[in-house]
Steps between C-alpha positions, in 0.01 A plus 500: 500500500627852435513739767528863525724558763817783634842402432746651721755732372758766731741489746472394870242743668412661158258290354363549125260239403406393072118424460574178246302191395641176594451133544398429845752258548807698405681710805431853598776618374518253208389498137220674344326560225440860460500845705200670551630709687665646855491655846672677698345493881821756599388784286212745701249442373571127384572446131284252328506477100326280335469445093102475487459306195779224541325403859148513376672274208599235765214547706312379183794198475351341852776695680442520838597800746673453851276657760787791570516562107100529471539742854722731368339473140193609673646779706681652235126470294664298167232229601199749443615561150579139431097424505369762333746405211414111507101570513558758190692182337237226561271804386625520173541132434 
């Protein structure tokens, strides 16, 4: 199963995390498949960037979100956006 997940990235007591997709086997720090994107929980206010259309891509794959992705996705509002753009998609189909 594919997972969207953080990756962990920076130096001791700086972290910098990736927002990737990934098998759920693989390591946290291990292999993915692609970057959706980062954040930075050091920066004030916290840094979360997301590429919209790549996760609602592998949303639509059967990826599934780690419940701290999907909380910060939803505090930073990208989740909002994500189901207004897959109800316009079915819409249209």
């Amino acid at each position: 199963m594919l997972r969207i997940r953080l990756t962990r990235f920076g130096k001791k007591k700086q972290p910098f995390y990736r927002i990737v997709v990934a098998d759920d086997r693989a390591p946290r720090d291990g292999k993915y498949i692609e970057k959706l994107g980062h954040y930075n929980p050091l920066t004030e206010p916290e840094e979360v960037k997301v590429e919209p259309e790549r996760l609602t891509f592998w949303l639509n794959k059967g990826a599934q979100m780690t419940r701290t992705v999907r909380s910060l996705l939803k505090k930073h509002k990208y989740l909002t956006g994500l189901k207004r753009q897959a109800e316009t998609q079915q819409q249209e189909v």
